[in-house]
C-alpha positions, 0 to 999 in steps of 0.5 A, a space after each residue: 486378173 484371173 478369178 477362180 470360177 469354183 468350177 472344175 474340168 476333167 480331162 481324160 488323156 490316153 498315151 497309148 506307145 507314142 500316140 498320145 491326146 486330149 479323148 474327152 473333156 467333162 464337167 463332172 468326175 463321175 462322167 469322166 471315169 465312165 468314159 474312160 472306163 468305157 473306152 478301156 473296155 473298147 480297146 481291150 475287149 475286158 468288160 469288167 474293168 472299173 475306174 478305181 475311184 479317186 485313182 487319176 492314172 490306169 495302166 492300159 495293155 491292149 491286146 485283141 485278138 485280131 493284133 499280134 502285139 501287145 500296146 502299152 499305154 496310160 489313160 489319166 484323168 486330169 482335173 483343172 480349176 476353171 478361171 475367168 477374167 
């Protein structure tokens, strides 16, 4: 039988066009939106992007200025309890 730890797991998930995965796993909030935020501001060079707090999707367009087109995608943050048998 499965218990419930009173632990929790974010999970942030990028699907950027058809690519889409697992980029980071944490165990505290906080830390999962800092990476998320951080990796929005690495692919679209905006340095003022902040997580909205208590907001699990973001809408991501990505253009640099080395790429032609414009990708499209989400950044979700997820949030699991954790479980022990």
């Amino acid at each position: 039988m499965e218990i419930l730890t009173g632990k929790k797991v974010f999970i942030v998930k990028a699907m950027l066009g058809v690519t889409k995965g697992i980029i980071g796993v944490f165990d505290n909030q906080e830390a999962a939106e800092r990476y998320a935020e951080e990796k929005y501001r690495v692919w679209t060079d905006d340095n003022n992007f902040t997580w909205a707090e208590n907001k699990t999707a973001q809408t991501v367009n990505i253009k640099n200025e080395n790429q032609e087109t414009q990708l499209k995608g989400h950044l979700i943050i997820s949030q699991y309890n954790v479980r022990s048998k």
